[in-house]
C-alpha positions as CSV (number, residue, x, y, z in Angstrom):
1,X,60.5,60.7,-190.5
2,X,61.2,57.0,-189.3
3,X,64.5,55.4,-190.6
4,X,63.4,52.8,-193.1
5,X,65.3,49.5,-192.9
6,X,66.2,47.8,-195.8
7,X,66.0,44.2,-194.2
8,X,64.5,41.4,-195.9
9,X,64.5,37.7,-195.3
10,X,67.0,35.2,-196.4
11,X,66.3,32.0,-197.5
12,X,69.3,29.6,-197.7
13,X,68.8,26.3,-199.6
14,X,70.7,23.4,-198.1
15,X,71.9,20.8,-200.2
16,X,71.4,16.8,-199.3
17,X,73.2,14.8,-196.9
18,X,74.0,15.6,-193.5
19,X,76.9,18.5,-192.3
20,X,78.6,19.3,-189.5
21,X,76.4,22.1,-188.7
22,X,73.0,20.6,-189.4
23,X,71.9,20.4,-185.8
24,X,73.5,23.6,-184.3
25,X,70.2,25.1,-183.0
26,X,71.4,28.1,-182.2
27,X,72.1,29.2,-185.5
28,X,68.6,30.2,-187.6
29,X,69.4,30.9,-191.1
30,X,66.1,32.8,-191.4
31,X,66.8,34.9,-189.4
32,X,70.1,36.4,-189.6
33,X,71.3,38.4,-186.4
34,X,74.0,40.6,-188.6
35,X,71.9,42.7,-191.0
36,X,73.6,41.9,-195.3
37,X,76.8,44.5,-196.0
38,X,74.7,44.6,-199.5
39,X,71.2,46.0,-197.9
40,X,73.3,48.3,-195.3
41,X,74.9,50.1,-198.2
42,X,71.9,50.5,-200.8
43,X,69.9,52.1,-197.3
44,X,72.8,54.0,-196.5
45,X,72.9,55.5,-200.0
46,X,69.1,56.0,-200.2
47,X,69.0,57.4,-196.3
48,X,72.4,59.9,-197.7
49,X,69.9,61.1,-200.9
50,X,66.9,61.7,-198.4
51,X,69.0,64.0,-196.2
52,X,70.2,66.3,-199.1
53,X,67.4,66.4,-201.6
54,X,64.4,69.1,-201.8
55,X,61.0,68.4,-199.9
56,X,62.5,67.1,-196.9
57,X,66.0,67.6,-196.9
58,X,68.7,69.9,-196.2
59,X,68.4,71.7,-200.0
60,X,64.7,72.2,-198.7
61,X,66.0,75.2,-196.4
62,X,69.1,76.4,-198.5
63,X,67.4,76.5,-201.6
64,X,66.1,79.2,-199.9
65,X,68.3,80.6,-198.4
66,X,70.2,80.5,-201.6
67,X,67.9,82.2,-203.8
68,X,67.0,79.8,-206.1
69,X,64.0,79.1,-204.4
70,X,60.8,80.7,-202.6
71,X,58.9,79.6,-200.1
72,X,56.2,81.1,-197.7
73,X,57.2,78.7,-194.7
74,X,59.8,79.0,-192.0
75,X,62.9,79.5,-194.7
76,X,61.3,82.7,-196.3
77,X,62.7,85.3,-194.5
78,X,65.6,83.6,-193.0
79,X,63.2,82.1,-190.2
80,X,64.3,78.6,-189.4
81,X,64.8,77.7,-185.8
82,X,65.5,74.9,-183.7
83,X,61.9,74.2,-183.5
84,X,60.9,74.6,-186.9
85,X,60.2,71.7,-189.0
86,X,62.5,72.9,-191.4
87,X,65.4,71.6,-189.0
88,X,64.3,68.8,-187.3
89,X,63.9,67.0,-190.0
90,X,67.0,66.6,-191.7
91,X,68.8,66.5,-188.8
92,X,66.4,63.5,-187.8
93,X,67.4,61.4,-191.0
94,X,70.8,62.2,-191.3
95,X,71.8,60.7,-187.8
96,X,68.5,58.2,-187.6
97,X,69.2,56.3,-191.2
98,X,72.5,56.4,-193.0
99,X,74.9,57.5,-190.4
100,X,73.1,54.4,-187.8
101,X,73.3,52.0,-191.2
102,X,76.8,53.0,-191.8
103,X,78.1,52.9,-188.5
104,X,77.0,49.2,-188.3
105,X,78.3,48.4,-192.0
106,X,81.7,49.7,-190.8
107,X,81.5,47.5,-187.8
108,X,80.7,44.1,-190.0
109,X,82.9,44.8,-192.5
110,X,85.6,45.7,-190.3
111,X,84.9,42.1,-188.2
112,X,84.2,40.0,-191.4
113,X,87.5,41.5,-193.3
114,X,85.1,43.0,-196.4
115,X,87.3,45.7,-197.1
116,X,85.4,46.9,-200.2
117,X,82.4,47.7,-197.8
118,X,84.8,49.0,-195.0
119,X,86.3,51.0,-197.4
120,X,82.9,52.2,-199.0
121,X,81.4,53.2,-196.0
122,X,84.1,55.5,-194.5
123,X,84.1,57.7,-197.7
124,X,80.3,58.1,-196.9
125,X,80.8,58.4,-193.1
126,X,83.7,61.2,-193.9
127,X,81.4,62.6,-196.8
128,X,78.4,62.9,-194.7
129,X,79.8,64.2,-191.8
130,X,81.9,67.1,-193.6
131,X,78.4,68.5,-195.0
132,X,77.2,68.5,-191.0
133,X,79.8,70.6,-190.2
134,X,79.7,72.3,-192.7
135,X,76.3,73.1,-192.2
136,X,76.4,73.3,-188.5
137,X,79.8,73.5,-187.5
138,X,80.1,71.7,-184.1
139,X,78.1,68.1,-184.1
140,X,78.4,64.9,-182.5
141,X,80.8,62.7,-184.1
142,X,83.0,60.3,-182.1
143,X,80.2,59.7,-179.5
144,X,77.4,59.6,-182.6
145,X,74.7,56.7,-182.5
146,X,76.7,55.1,-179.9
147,X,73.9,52.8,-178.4
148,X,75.3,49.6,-178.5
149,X,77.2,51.5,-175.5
150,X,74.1,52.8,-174.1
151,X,75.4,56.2,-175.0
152,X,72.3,58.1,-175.5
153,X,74.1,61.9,-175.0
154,X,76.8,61.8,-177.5
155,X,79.1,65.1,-177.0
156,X,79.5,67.8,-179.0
157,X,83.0,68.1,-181.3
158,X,84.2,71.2,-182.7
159,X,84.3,71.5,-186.6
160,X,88.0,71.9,-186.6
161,X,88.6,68.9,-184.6
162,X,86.4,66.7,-186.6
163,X,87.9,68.0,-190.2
164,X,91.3,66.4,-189.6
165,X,89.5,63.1,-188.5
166,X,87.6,63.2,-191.6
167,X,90.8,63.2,-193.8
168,X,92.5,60.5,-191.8
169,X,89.3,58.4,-192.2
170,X,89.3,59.0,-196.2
171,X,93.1,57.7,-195.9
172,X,92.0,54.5,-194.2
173,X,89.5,54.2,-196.6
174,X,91.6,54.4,-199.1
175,X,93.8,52.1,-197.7
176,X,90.8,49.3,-197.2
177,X,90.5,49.6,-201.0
178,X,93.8,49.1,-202.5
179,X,93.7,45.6,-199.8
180,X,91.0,44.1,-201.7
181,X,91.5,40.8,-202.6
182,X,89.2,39.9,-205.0
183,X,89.1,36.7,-204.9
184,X,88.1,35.9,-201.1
185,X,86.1,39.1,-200.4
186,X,82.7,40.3,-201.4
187,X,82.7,43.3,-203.7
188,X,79.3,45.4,-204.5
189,X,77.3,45.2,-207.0
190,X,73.9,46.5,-207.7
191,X,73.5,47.6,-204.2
192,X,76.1,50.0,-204.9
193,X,73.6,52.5,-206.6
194,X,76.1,55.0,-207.4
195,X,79.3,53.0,-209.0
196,X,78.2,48.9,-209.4
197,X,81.2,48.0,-207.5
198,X,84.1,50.0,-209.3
199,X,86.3,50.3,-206.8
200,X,88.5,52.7,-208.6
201,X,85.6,54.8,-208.7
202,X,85.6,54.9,-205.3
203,X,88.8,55.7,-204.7
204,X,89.0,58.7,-207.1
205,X,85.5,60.1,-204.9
206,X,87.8,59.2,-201.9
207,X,90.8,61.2,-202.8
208,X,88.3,64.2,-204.6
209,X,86.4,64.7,-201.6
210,X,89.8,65.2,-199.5
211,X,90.4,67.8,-202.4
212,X,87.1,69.8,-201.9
213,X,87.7,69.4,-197.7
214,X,91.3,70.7,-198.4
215,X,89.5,74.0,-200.5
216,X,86.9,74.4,-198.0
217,X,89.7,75.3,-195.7
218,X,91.8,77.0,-197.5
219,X,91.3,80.4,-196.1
220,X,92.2,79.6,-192.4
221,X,94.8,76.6,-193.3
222,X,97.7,76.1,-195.8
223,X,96.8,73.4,-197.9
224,X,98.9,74.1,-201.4
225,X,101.4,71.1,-201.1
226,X,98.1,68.9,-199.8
227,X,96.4,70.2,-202.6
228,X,99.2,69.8,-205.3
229,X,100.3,66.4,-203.9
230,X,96.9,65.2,-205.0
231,X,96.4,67.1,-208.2
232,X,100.1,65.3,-208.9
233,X,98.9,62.3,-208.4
234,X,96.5,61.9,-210.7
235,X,93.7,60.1,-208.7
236,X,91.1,62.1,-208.8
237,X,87.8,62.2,-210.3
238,X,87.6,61.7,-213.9
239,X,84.6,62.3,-216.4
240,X,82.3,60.1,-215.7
241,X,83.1,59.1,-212.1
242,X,80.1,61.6,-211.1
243,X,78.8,60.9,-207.5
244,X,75.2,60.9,-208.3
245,X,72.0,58.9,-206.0
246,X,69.8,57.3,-209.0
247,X,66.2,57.2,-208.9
248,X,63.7,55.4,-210.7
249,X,60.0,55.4,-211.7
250,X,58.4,53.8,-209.4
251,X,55.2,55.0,-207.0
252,X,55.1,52.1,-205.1
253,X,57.5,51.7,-203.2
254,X,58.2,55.2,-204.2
255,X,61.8,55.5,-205.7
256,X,61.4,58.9,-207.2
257,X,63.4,61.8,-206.9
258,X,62.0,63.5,-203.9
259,X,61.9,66.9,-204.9
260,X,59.1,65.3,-208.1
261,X,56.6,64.8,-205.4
262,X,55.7,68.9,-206.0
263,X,54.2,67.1,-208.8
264,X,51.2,65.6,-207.1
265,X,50.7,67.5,-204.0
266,X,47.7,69.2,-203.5
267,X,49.5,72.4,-202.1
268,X,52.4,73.5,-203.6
269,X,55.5,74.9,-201.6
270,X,58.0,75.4,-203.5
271,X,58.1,78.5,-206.0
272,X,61.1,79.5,-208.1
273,X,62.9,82.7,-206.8
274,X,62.6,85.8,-209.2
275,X,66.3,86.5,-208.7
276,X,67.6,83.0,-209.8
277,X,65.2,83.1,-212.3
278,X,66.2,86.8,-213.7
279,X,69.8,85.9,-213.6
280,X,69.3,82.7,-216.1
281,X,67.0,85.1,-218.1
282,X,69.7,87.6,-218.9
283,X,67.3,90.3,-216.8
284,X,70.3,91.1,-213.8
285,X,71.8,94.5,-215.2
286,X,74.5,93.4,-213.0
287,X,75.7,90.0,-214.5
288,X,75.4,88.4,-217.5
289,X,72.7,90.9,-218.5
290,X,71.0,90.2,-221.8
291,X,72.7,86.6,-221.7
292,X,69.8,84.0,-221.7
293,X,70.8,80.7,-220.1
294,X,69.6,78.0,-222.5
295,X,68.8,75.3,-219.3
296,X,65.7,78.1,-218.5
297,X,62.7,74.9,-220.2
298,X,65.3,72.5,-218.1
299,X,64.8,74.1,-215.2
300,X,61.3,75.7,-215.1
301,X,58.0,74.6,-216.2
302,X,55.3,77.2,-216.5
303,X,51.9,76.1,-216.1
304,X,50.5,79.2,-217.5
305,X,51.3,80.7,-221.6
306,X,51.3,84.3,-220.9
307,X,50.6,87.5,-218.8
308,X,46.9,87.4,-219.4
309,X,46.3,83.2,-218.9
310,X,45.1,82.4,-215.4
311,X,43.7,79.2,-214.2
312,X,42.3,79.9,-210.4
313,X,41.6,83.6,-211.4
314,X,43.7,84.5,-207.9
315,X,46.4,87.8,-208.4
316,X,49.8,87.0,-208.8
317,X,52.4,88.6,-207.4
318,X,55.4,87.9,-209.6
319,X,54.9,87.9,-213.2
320,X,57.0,87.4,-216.4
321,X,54.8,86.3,-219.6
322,X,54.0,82.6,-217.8
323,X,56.5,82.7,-215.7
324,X,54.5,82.5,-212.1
325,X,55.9,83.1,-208.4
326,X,56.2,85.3,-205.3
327,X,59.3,87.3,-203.8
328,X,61.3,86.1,-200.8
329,X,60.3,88.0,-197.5
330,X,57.3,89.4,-198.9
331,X,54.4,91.3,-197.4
332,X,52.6,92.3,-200.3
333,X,48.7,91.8,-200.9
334,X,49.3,88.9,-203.3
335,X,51.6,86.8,-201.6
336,X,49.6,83.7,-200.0
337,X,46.8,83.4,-203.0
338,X,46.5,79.9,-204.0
339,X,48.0,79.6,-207.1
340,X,48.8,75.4,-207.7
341,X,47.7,75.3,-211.1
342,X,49.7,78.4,-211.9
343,X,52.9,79.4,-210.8
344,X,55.4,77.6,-212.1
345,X,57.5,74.5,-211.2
346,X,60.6,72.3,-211.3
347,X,61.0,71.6,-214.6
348,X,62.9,67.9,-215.9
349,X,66.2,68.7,-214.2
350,X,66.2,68.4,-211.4
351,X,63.1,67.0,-210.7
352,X,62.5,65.1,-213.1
353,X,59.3,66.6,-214.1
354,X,58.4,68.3,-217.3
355,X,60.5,69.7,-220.4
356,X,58.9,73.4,-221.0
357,X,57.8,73.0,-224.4
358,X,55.1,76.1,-224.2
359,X,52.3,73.8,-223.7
360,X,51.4,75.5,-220.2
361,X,49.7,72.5,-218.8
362,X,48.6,72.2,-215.0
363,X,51.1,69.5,-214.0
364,X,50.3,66.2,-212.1
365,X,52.1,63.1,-211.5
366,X,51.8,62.4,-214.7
367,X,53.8,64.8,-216.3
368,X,56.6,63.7,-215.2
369,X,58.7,60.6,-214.4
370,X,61.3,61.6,-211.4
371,X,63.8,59.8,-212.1
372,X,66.4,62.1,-212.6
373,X,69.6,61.6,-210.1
374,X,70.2,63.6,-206.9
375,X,74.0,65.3,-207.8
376,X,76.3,65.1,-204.4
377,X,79.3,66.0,-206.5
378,X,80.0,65.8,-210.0
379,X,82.9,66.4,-212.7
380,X,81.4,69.3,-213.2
381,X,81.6,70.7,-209.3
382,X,85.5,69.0,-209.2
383,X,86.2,71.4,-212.1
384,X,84.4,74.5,-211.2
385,X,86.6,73.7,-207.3
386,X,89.7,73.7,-210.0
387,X,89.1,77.3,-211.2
388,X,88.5,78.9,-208.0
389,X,91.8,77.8,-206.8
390,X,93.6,78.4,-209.7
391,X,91.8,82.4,-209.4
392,X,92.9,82.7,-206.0
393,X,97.0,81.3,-206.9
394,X,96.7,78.0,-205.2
395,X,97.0,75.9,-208.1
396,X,98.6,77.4,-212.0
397,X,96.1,76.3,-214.1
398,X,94.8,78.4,-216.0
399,X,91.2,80.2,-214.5
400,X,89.4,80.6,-217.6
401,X,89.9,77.1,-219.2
402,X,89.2,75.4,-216.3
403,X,86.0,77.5,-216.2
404,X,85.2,76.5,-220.0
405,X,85.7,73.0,-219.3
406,X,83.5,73.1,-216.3
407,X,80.3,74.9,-218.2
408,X,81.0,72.7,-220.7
409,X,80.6,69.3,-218.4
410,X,77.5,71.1,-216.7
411,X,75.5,71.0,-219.8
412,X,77.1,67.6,-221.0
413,X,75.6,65.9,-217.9
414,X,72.6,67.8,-218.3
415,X,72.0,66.3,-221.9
416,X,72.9,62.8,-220.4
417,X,70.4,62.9,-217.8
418,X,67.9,64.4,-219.9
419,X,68.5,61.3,-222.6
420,X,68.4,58.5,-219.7
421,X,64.9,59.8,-218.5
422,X,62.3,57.3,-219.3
423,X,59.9,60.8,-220.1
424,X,57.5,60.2,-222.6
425,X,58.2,63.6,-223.8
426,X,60.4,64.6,-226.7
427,X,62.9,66.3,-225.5
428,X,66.0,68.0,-227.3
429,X,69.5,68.3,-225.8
430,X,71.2,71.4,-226.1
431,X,73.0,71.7,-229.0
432,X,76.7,72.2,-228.9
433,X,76.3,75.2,-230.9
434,X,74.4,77.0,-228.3
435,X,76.5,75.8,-225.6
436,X,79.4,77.2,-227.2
437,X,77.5,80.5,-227.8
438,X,76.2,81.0,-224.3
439,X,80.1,80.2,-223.1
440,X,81.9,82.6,-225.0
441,X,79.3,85.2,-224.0
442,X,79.9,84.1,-220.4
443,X,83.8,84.4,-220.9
444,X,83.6,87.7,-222.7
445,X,81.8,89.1,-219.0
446,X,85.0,86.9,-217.2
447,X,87.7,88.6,-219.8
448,X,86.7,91.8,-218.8
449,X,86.9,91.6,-215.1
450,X,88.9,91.9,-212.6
451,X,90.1,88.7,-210.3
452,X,87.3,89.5,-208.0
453,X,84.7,89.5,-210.6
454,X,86.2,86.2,-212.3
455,X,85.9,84.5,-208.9
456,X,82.3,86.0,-209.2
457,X,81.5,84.5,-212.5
458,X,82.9,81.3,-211.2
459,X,80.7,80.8,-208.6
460,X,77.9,82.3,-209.8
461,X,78.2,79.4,-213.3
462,X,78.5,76.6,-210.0
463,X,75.6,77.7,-208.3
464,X,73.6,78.0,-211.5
465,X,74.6,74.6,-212.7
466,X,74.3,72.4,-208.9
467,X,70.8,74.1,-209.0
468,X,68.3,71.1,-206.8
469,X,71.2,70.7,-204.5
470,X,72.0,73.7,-202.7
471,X,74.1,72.4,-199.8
472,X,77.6,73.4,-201.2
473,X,76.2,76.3,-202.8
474,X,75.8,77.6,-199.2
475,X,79.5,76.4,-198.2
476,X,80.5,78.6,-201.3
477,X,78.6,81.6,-200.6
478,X,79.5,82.0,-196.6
479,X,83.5,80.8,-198.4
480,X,84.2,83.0,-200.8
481,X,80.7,86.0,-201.1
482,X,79.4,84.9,-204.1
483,X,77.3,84.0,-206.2
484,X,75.1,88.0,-204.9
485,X,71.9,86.6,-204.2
486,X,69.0,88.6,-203.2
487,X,69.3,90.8,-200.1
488,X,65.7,91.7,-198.8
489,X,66.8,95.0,-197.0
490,X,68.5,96.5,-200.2
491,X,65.4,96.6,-202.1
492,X,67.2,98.7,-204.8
493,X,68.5,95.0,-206.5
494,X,65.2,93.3,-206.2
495,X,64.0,91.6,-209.0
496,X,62.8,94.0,-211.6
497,X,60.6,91.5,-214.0
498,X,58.7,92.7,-216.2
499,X,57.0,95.7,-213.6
500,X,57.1,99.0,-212.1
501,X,59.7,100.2,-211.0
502,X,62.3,98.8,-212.8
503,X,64.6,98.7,-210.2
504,X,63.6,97.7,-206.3
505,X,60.9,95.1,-205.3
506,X,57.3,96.0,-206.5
507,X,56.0,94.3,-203.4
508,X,57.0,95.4,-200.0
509,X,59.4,92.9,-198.3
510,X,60.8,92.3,-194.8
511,X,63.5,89.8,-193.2
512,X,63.2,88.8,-189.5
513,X,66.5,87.4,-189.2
514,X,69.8,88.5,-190.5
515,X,71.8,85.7,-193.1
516,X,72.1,82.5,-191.1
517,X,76.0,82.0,-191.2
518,X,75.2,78.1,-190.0
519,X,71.7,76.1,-189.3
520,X,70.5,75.7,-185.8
521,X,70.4,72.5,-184.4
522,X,67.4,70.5,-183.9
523,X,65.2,71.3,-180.6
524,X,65.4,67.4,-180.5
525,X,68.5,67.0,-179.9
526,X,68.2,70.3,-177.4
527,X,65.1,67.7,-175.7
528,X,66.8,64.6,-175.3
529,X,70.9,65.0,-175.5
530,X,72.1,66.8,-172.0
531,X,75.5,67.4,-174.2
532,X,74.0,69.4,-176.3
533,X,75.3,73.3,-176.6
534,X,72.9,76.0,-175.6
535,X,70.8,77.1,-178.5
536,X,72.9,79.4,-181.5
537,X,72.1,82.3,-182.8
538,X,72.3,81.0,-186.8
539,X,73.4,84.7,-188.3
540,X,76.3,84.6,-185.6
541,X,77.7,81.1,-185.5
542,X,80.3,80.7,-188.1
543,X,81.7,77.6,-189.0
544,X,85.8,77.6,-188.2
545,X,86.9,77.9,-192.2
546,X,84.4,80.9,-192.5
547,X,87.0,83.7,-192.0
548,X,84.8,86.5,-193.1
């Protein structure tokens, strides 16, 4: 994937009458040798999205790995490696496109005194690189597209060196935004894709994303009185003040959600996992059993009607009425039959493809409009954060209100995206009677557990609800064991469906690997950086906050 630059031409109209700076010659307004603060943030953004998203992004893998996807490539059956597509890629953008654009916004903005882009593009520096260690624990960071200093073999830092750099940075970006002054330095507007320039906005992401970095650490490291101090003081993310990548319409240039391209491709890859799917159907026999998730036509569009509909006349191997896929780490019969024009797909959110209305078509590009946002972290998440510290004492709010309110925003935004898609469809939101239903059965379940089973039911209703970004799902699940997902060598809490037997896989399956506690690094960066580490074992390497 080669970084795309967002650098266009400017044309500067001089008025009549002679100035001082008419015959410098070595100054040619056409072609400016600092690339625009404006076109270095709306890249940066747009690079940021491309890193994250499905199809080529990091949720590409740990949608997988996650369960809420299947795949028959690398992921499926834990089998990324450095070599594998899988990794290279992300890795590739990430460091190629928005870290290199924001490293050189930082830079101008820092000479030119533009604190609202200095400001801007430290919360996305720190943001960014908390989700690579995160992911990988140790990465380059000080040292990091460092060419201007001929640096070409940045070193390695450890995750828990880089953390408390990450907080200071948010603090400095803080800092930069409270020294605005309006008056004398440029502010964003509609390059700022995410908040048009409201700084305060900003801010609140700035001081909520020190508040997730704080939780995410909060089984190796004391962080109550962090933690308090900023619930104290009130400058966190408020409704509304979602951190969310828009995308439009558009085919060319193509400004679509990435993970709508399933839409037109000529071989699908990406097939809903049976367990997510069972889960949201009320099928599980171990959580919310017989509760059925009203965001299933969000969330999944079946191309076929029923059991007996087929469109290539190829055997399926997962079945459930229309409801078409395959298991993860399968190696039954059925598993690599072509089935495009039947198994089923994204649905509207978070694709932005089609609202399952039973009309089982076979889906192109135009079924859909993918221009549904990518969701780095919304009110939603910042709440569901809230009650899993509040379950495990940190904070005293109250668990199960905080969990209320945090279902409660997860279907809100749902219904707002939903209404802002230019879809041709008609599409109903879900009405706050059967939100309120689906809650209270949901609460009943966390009423009658125990603290480790609310925690459960926490993350499981997060995971659930972030579904088409899966990168802090996977933080979560190595954190804190939960949401249970899938595990291929305990086939006695496969997916039962609608088959024989009803409980364990009706298809053989296998894993290669054991669960990858981290992602390998790219063999790229193996090639070409002599600091680079020695290849990891992924199902070995923890990152420093995972304690168990």
């Amino acid at each position: 994937m080669k970084k795309i630059f967002f650098l266009i031409t400017i044309i500067i109209f001089f008025c009549a009458g002679c100035t001082k700076d008419f015959l410098d010659i070595n100054k040619d307004p056409n072609n400016p040798t600092e690339a625009p603060l404006d076109q270095l943030l709306t890249s940066s953004l747009k690079g940021l999205g491309e890193s994250m998203t499905l199809r080529y992004g990091f949720s590409n893998v740990l949608a997988v790995y996650m369960h809420q996807i299947t795949i028959r490539e690398d992921p499926d059956q834990y089998g990324v490696t450095s070599e594998s597509f899988y990794a290279k890629t992300p890795w590739e953008i990430v460091y190629t496109w928005p870290i290199e654009d924001l490293n050189v916004m930082i830079n101008n903005a820092q000479k030119n005194g533009d604190m609202a882009y200095l400001g801007i593009g430290k919360i996305l520096k720190a943001y960014i690189f908390s989700i690579l260690v995160d992911l990988y624990g140790d990465v380059p960071y000080t040292e990091a597209n460092k060419m201007s200093e001929l640096n070409t073999n940045p070193k390695f830092e450890k995750g828990e060196e880089i953390y408390p750099k990450l907080l200071t940075l948010l603090d400095e970006a803080i800092h930069n935004l409270y020294s605005i002054d309006k008056d004398v330095q440029k502010v964003p507007g509609p390059d700022d894709l995410i908040y048009q320039g409201d700084i305060e906005k900003w801010i609140r992401l700035a001081y909520t994303i020190k508040f997730k970095l704080y939780n995410q650490i909060r089984l190796v490291s004391d962080v109550s009185a962090d933690i308090q101090a900023l619930l104290t003081k009130d400058s966190l993310m408020q409704k509304g003040g979602d951190f969310m990548l828009p995308y439009g319409t558009s085919n060319n240039p193509d400004d679509r959600n990435p993970a709508f391209l399933e839409y037109e491709s000529g071989q699908k890859s990406l097939y809903m996992s049976p367990w997510f799917y069972e889960i949201l159907r009320g099928m599980n026999p171990n959580r919310f059993s017989g509760i059925i998730d009203p965001r299933v036509p969000y969330y999944f569009y079946k191309q076929l009607k029923s059991t007996q509909d087929t469109r290539e006349g190829n055997p399926t191997e997962y079945r459930d009425g229309g409801f078409v896929t395959i298991y993860f780490g399968s190696i039954g019969p059925n598993r690599d039959h072509s089935t495009d024009g039947s198994m089923t797909v994204l649905g509207i959110y978070p694709a932005g493809g089609r609202y399952d209305q039973g009309d089982a078509l076979k889906v192109s590009s135009s079924s859909g409009t993918g221009d549904v946002p990518f969701r780095f972290l919304t009110f939603a998440d910042f709440l569901y954060i809230q009650a899993e510290l509040a379950n495990s004492g940190i904070i005293t709010a109250n668990q199960r209100n905080l969990l209320d309110s945090a279902m409660g925003e997860s279907f809100a935004l749902l219904n707002t995206i939903v209404k802002k898609s230019a879809t041709k469809q008609t599409i109903p939101t879900i009405h706050d009677t059967t939100v309120t239903k689906y809650k209270n059965s949901i609460l009943t379940e966390f009423d009658a557990g125990n603290n480790a089973v609310k925690l459960e039911i926490i993350m499981t209703q997060k995971w659930i609800q972030s579904f088409g970004n899966s990168v802090d799902q996977y933080t979560d699940y190595r954190r804190t064991g939960y949401p249970v997902i899938f595990d291929p060598n305990n086939t006695t809490m496969a997916p039962s469906g609608k088959v024989t037997p009803p409980k364990g896989s009706p298809v053989p399956v296998q894993c290669v690997n054991a669960y990858p506690l981290s992602l390998p690094w790219s063999q790229v960066e193996h090639n070409l950086n002599k600091n680079a580490p020695a290849p990891k074992t992924p199902s070995k390497f923890r990152v420093f906050w995972d304690k168990d």
